[in-house]
FIGUPA-135902 format. One record per atom (N, C-alpha, C): residue number from 1; residue in one letter; x, y, z; atom name. Coordinates in pm, 1 decimal, padded with zeros to 6 digits, always signed. Layout:
N
 pos code        u        v        w site
 NUM    A        X        Y        Z   CA
...
// end
This chain:
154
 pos code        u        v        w site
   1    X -03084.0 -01022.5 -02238.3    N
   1    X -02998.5 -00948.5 -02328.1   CA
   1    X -02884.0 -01040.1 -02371.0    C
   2    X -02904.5 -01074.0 -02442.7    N
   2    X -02741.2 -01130.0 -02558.3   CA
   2    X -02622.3 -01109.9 -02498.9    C
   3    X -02535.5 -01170.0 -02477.8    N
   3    X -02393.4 -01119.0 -02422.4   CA
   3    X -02307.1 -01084.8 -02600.4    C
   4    X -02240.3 -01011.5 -02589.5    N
   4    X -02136.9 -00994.4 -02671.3   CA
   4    X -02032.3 -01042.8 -02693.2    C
   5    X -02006.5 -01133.7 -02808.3    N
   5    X -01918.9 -01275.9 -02805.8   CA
   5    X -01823.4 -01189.6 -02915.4    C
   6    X -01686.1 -01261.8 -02864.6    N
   6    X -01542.2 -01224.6 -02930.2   CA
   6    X -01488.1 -01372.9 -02967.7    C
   7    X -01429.5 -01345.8 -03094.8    N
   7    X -01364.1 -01462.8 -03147.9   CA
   7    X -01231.8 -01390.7 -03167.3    C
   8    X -01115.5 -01482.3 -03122.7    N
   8    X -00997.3 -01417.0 -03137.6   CA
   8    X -00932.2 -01495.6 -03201.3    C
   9    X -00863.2 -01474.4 -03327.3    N
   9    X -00739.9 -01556.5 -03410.5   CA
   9    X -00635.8 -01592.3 -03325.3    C
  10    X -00553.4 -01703.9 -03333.5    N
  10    X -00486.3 -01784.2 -03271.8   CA
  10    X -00368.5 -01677.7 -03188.0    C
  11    X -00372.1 -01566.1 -03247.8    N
  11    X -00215.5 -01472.5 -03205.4   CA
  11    X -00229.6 -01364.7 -03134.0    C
  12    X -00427.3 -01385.7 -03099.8    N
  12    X -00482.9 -01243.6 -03047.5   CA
  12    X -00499.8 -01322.4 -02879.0    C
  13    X -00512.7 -01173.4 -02828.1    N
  13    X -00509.3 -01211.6 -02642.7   CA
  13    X -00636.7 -01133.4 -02660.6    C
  14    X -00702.7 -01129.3 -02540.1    N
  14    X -00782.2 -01040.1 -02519.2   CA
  14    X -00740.9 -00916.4 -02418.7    C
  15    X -00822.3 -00830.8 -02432.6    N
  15    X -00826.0 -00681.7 -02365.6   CA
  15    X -00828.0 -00733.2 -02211.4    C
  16    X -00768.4 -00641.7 -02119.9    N
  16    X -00802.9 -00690.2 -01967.0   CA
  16    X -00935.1 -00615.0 -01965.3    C
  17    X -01014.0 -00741.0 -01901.7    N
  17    X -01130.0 -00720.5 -01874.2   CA
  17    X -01193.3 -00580.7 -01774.2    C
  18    X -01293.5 -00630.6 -01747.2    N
  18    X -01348.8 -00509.1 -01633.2   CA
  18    X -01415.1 -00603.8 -01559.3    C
  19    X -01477.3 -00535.2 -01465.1    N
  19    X -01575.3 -00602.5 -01315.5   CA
  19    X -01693.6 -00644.0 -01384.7    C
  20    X -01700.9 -00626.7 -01490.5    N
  20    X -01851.7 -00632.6 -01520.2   CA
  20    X -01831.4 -00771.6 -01639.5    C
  21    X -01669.9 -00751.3 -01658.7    N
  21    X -01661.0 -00887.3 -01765.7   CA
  21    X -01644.9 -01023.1 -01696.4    C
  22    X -01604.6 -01120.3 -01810.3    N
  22    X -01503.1 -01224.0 -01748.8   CA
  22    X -01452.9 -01274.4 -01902.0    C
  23    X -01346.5 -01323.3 -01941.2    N
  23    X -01317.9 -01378.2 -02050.1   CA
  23    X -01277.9 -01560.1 -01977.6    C
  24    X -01268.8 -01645.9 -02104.1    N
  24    X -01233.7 -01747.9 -02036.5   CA
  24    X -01212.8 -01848.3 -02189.9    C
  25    X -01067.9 -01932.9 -02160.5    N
  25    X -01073.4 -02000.1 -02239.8   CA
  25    X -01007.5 -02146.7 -02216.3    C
  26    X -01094.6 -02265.8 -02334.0    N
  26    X -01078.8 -02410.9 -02279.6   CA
  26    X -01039.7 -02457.8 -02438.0    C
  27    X -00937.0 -02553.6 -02344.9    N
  27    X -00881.7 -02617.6 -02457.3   CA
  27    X -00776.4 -02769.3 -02445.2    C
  28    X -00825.6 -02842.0 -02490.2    N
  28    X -00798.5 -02980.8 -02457.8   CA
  28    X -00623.3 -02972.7 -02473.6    C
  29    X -00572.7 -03027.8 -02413.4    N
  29    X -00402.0 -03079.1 -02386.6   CA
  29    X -00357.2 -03173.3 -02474.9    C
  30    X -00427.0 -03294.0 -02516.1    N
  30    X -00378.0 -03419.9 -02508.3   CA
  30    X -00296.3 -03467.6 -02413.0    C
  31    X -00304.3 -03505.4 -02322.4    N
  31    X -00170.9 -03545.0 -02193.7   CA
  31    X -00096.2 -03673.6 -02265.6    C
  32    X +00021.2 -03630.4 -02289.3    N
  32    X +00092.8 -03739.2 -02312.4   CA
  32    X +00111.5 -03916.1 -02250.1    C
  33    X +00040.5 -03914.1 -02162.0    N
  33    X -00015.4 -04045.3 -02127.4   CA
  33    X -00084.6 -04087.2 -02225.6    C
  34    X -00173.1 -03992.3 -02251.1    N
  34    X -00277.0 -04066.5 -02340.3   CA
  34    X -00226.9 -04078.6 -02462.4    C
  35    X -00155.7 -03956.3 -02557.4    N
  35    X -00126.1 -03930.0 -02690.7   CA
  35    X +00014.5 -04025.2 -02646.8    C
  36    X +00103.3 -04129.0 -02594.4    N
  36    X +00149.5 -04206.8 -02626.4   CA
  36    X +00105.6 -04375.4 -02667.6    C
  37    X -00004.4 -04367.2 -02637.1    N
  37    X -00094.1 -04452.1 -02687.5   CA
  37    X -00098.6 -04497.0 -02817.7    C
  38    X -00081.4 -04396.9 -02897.9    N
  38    X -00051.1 -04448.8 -03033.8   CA
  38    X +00068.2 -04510.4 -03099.5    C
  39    X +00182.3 -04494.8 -03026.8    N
  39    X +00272.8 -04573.8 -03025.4   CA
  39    X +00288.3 -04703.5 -02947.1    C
  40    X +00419.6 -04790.5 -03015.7    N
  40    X +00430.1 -04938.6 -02993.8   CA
  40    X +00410.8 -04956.4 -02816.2    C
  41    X +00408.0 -05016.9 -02744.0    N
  41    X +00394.5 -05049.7 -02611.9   CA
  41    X +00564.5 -04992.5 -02578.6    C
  42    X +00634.2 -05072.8 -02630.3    N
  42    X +00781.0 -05047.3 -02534.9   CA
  42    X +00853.5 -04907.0 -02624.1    C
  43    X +00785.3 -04826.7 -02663.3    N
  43    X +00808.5 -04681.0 -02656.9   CA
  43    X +00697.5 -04592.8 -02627.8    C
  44    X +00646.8 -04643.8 -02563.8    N
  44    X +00551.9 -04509.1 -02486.5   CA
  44    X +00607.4 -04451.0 -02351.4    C
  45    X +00658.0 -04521.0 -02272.8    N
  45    X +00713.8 -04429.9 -02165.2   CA
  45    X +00822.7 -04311.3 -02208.0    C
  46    X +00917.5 -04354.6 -02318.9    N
  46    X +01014.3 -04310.6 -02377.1   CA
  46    X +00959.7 -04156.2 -02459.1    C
  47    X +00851.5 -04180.4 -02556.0    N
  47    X +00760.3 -04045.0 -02604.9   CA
  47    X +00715.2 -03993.3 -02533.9    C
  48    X +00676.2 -04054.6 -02408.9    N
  48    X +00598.0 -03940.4 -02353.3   CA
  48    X +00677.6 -03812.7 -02260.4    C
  49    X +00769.2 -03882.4 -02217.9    N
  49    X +00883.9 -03788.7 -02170.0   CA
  49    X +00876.3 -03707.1 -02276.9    C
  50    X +00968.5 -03724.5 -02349.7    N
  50    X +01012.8 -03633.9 -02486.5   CA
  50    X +00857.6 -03555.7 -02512.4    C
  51    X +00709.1 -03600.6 -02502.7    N
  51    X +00614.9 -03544.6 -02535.1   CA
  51    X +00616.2 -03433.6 -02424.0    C
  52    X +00613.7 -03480.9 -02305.5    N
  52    X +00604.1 -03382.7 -02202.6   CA
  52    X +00718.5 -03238.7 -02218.8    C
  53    X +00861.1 -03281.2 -02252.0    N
  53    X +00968.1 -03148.8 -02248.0   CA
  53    X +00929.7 -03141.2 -02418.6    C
  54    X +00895.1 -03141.9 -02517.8    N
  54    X +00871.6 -03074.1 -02652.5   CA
  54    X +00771.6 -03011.2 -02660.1    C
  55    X +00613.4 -03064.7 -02647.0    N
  55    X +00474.8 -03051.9 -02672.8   CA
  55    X +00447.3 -02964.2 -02616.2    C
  56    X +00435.6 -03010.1 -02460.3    N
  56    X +00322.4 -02938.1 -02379.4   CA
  56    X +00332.1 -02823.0 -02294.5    C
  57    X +00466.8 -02828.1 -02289.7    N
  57    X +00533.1 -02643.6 -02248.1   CA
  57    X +00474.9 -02549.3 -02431.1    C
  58    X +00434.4 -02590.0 -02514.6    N
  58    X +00372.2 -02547.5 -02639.1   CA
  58    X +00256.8 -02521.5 -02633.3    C
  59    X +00209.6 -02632.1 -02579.8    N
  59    X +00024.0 -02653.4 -02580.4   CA
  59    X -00037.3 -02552.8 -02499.3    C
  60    X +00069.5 -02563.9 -02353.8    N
  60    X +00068.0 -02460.6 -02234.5   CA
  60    X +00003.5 -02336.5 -02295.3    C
  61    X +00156.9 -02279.2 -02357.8    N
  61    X +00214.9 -02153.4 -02392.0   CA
  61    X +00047.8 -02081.1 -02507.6    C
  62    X +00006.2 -02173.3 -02560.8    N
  62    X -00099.2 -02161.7 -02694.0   CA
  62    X -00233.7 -02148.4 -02558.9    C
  63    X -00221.4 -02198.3 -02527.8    N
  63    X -00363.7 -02206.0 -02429.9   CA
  63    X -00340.9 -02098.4 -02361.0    C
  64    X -00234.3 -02068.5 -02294.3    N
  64    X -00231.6 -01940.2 -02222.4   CA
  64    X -00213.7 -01759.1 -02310.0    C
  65    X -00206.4 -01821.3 -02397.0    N
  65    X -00117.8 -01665.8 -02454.9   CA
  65    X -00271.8 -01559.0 -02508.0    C
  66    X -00430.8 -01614.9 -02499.4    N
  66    X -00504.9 -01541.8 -02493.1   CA
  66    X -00536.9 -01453.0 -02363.4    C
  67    X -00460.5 -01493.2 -02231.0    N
  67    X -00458.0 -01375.6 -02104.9   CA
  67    X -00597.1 -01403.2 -02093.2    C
  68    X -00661.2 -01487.6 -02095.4    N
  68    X -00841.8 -01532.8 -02022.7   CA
  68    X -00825.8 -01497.8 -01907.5    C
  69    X -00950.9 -01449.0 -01805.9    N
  69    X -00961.5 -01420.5 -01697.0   CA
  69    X -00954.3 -01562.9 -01592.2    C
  70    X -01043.5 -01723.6 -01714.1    N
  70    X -01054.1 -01804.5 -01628.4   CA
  70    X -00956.9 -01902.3 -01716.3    C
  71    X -00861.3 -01951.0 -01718.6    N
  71    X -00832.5 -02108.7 -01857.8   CA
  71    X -00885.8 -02250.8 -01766.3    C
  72    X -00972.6 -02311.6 -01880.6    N
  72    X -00999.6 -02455.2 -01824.0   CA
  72    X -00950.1 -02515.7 -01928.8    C
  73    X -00889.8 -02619.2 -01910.4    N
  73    X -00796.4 -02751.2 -01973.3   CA
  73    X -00855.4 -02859.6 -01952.2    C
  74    X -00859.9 -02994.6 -02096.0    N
  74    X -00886.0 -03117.9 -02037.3   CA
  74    X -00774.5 -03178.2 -02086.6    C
  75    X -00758.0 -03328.5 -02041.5    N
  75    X -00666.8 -03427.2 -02028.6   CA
  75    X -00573.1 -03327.9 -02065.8    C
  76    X -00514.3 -03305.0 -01909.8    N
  76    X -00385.9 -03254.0 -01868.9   CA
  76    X -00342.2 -03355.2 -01778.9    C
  77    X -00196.1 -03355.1 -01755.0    N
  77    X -00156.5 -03432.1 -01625.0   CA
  77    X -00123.6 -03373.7 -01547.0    C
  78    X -00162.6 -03401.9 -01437.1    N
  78    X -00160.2 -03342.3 -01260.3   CA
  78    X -00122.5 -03494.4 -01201.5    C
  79    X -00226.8 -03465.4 -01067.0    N
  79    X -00215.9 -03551.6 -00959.1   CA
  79    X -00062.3 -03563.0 -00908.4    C
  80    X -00050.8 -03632.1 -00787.6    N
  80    X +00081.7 -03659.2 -00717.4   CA
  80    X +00162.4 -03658.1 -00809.9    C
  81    X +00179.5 -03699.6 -00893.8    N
  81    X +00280.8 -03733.2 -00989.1   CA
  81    X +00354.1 -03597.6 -01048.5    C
  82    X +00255.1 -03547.2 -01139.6    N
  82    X +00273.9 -03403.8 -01169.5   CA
  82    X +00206.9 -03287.3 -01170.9    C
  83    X +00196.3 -03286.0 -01022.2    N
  83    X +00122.6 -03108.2 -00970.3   CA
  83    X +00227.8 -03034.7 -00968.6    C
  84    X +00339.7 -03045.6 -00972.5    N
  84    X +00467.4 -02963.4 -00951.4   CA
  84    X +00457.0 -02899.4 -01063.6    C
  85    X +00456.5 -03002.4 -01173.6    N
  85    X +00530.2 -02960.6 -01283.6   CA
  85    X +00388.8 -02901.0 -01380.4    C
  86    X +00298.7 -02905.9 -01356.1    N
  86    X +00108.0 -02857.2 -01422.8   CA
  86    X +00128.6 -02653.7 -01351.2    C
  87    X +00172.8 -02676.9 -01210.7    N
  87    X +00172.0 -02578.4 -01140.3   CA
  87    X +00258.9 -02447.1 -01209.8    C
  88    X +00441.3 -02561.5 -01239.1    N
  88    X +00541.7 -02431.6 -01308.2   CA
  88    X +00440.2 -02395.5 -01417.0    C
  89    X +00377.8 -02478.9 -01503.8    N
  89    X +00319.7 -02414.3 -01647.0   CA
  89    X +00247.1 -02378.9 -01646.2    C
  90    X +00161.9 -02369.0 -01554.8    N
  90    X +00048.5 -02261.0 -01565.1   CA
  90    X +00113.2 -02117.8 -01499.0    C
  91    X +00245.6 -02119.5 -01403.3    N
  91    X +00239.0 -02007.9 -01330.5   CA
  91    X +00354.7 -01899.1 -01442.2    C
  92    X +00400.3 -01990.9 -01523.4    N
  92    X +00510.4 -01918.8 -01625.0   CA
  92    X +00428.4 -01823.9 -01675.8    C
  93    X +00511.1 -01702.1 -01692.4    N
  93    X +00459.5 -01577.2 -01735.4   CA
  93    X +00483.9 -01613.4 -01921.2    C
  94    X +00383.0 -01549.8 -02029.2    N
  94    X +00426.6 -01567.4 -02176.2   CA
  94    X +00431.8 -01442.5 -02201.1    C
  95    X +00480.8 -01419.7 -02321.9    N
  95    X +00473.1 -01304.4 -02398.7   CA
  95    X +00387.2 -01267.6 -02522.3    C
  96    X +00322.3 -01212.8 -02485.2    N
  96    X +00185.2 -01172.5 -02658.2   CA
  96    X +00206.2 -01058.6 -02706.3    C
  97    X +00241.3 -01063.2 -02817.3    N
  97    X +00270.4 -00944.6 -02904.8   CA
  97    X +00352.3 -00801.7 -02821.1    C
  98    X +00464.5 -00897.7 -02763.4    N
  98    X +00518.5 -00773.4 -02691.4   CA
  98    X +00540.3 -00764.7 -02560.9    C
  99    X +00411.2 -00774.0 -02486.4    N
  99    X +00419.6 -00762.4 -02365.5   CA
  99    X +00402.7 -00933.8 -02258.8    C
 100    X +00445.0 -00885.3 -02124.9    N
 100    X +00450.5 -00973.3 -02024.6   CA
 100    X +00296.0 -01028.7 -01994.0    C
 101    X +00241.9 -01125.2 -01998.1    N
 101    X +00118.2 -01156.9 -01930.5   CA
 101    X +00147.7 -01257.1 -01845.1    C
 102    X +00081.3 -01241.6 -01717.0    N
 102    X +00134.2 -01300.3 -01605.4   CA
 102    X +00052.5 -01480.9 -01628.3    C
 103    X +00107.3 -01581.5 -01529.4    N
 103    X +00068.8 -01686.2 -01575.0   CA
 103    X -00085.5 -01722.8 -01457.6    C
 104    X -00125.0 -01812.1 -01397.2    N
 104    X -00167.4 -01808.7 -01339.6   CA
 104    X -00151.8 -01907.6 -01203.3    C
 105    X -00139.3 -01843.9 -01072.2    N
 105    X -00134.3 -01871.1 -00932.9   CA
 105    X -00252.5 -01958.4 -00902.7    C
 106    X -00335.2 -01973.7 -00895.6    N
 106    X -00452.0 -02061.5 -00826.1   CA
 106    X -00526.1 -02199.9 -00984.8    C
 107    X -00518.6 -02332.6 -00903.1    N
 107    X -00560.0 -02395.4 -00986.4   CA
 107    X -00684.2 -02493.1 -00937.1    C
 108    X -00803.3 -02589.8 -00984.1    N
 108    X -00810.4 -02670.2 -00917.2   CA
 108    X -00823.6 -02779.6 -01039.0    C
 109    X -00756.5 -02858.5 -01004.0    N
 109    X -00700.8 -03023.2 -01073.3   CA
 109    X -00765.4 -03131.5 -01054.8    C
 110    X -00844.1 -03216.0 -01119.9    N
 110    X -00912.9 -03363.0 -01082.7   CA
 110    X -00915.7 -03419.9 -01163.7    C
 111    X -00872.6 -03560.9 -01154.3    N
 111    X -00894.6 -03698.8 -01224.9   CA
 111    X -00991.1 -03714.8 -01321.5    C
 112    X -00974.5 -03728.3 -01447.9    N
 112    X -01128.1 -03761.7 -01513.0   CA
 112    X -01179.5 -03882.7 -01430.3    C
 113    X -01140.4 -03980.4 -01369.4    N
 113    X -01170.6 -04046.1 -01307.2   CA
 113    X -01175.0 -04080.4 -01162.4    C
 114    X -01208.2 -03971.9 -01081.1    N
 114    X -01167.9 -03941.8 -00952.4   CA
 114    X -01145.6 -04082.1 -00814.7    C
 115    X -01246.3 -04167.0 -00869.1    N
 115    X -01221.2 -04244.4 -00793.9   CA
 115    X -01126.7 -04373.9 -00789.5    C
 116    X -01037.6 -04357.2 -00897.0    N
 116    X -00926.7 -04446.8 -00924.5   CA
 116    X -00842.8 -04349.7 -00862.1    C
 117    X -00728.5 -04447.7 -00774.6    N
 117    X -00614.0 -04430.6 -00769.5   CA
 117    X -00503.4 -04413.7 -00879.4    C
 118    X -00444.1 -04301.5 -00863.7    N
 118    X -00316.5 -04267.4 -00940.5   CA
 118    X -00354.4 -04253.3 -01059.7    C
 119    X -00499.1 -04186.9 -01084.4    N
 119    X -00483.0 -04147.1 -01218.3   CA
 119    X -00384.4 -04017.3 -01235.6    C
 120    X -00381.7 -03974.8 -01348.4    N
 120    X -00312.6 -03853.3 -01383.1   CA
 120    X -00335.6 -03794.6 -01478.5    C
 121    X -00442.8 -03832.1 -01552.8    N
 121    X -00472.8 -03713.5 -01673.0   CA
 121    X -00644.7 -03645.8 -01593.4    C
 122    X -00661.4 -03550.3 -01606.2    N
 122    X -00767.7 -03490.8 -01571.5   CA
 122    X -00832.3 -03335.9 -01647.9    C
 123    X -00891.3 -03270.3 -01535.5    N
 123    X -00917.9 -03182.8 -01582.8   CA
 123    X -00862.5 -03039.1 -01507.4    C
 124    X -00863.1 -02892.8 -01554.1    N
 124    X -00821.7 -02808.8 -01459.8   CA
 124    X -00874.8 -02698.9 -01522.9    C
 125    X -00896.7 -02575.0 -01379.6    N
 125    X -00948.9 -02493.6 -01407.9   CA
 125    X -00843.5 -02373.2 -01347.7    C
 126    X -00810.9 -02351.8 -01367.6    N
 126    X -00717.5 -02186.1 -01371.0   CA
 126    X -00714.4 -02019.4 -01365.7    C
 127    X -00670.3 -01965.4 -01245.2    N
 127    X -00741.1 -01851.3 -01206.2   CA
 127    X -00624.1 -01763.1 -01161.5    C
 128    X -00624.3 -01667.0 -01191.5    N
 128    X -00525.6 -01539.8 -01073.8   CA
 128    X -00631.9 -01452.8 -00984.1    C
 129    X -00510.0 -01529.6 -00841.6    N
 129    X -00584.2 -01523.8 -00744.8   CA
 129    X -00605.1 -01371.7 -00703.3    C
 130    X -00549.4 -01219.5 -00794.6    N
 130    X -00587.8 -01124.5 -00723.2   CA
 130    X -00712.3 -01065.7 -00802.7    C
 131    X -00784.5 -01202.0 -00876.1    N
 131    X -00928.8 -01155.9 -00937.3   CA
 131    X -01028.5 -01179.3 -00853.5    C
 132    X -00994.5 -01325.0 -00822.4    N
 132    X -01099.0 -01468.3 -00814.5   CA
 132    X -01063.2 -01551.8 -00665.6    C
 133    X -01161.8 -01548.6 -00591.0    N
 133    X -01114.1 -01665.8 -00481.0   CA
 133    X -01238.9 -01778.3 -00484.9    C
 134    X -01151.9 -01938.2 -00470.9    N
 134    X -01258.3 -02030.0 -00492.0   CA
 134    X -01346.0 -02040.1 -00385.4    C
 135    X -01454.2 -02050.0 -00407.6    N
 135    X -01626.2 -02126.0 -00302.1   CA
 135    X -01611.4 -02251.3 -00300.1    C
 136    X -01603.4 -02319.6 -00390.3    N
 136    X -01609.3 -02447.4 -00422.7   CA
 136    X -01580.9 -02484.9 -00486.1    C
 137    X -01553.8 -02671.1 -00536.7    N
 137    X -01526.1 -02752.9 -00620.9   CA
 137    X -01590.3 -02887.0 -00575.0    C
 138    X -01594.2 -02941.3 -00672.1    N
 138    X -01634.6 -03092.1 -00703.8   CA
 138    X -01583.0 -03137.4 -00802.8    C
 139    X -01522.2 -03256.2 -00799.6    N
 139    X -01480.8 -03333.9 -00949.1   CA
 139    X -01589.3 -03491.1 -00912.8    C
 140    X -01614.6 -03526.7 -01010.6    N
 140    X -01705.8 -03642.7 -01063.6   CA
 140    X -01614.5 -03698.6 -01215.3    C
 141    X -01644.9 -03775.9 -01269.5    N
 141    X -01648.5 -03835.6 -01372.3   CA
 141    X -01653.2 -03793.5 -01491.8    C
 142    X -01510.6 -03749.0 -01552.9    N
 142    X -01495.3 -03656.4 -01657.5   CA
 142    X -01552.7 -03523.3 -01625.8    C
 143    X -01606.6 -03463.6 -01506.5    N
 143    X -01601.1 -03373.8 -01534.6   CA
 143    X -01553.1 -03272.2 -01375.4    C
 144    X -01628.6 -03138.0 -01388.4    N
 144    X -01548.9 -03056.5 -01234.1   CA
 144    X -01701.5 -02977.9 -01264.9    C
 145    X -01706.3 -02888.5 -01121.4    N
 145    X -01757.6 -02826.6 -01089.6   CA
 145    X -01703.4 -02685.5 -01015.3    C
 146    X -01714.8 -02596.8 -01052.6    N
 146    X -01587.2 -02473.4 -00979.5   CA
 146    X -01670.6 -02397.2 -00992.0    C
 147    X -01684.9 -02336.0 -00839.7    N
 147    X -01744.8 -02191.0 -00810.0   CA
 147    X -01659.8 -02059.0 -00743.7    C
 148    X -01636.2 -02005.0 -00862.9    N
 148    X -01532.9 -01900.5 -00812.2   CA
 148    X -01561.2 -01750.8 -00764.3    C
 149    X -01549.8 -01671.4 -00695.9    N
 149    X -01652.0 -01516.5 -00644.8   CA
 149    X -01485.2 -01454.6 -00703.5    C
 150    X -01557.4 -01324.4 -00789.6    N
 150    X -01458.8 -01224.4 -00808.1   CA
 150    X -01418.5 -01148.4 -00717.4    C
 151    X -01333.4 -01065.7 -00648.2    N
 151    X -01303.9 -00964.1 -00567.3   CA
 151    X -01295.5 -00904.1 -00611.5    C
 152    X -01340.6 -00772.0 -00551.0    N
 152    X -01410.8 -00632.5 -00540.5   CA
 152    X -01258.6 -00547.5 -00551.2    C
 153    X -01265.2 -00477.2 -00669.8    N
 153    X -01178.4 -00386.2 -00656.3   CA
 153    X -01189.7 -00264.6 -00625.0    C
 154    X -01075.4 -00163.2 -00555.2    N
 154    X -01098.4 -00057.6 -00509.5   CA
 154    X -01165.7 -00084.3 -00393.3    C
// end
C-alpha cells in the first residue's frame, strides 16, 4: 500500500503525528567550516565565526520549524569542538505560526569522516526522547546508520 506523502511550503509545520505515523525532515546545513572555503585563506576563520552567530542559528531555526518527528542534518558541526553548541540548537524551542514547538533532547552526531581525528562537520540525526529511544548507531563514511524504537503510549 502507498504511504501518503505531504509536501509542506517553507512556513508550514506538520500536524503532531500519531503511533501509527512518523514525519521526518533532512536538510543540509552548510557548516561554516566548509562554506568558509570560499573565501580568501586569512579570512576564513574570521567568517566563519560571524557564519556560525548570523547563519546557522537561521538554518537551525528553518530546519526545525516543520516540528518532524525525526530531523536529520548534513554537514553540521559537532564533535568535541562543538557538541555544546549543535546541542543548545537543536534543544531551542521555535515558534510556528503562533505556537511553542519544543526543540529536540536526544541526538546522534558523526564525522563524515569518522576515522579522522578532529573532524567537525558531520552528520546528525535528531529525536525527542519522550517519542523515540535509540537501539543503535553506526557512522561510516559520509554516512550514519540509526535505529530508533518508538515508545508506547498510554
Amino acid at each position: 500500500e502507498a504511504a501518503d506523502v505531504q509536501i509542506l511550503s517553507p512556513k508550514q509545520a506538520f500536524r503532531d503525528t500519531t503511533p501509527q505515523e512518523l514525519s521526518v525532515v533532512t536538510c543540509n546545513l552548510l557548516a561554516p567550516t566548509l562554506h568558509s572555503l570560499n573565501y580568501p585563506s586569512e579570512q576564513r576563520e574570521q567568517w566563519a565565526l560571524e557564519d556560525r552567530k548570523e547563519r546557522v542559528p537561521k538554518a537551525f531555526a528553518m530546519a526545525k520549524q516543520h516540528n518532524a518527528d525525526i530531523l536529520c542534518l548534513q554537514e553540521v558541526e559537532g564533535g568535541d569542538e562543538f557538541r555544546d553548541a549543535l546541542k543548545s540548537l537543536l534543544m531551542s524551542q521555535e515558534e510556528i505560526a503562533g505556537q511553542t514547538v519544543a526543540g529536540y533532547d536526544q541526538f546522534f552526531w558523526s564525522s563524515l569522516h569518522p576515522k579522522r581525528l578532529g573532524e567537525v562537520v558531520g552528520l546528525c540525526v535528531a529525536w525527542r526522547a519522550d517519542r523515540f529511544t535509540l537501539l543503535s548507531s553506526q557512522a561510516f563514511a559520509r554516512g550514519q546508520l540509526v535505529q530508533l524504537q518508538e515508545i508506547e503510549s498510554g
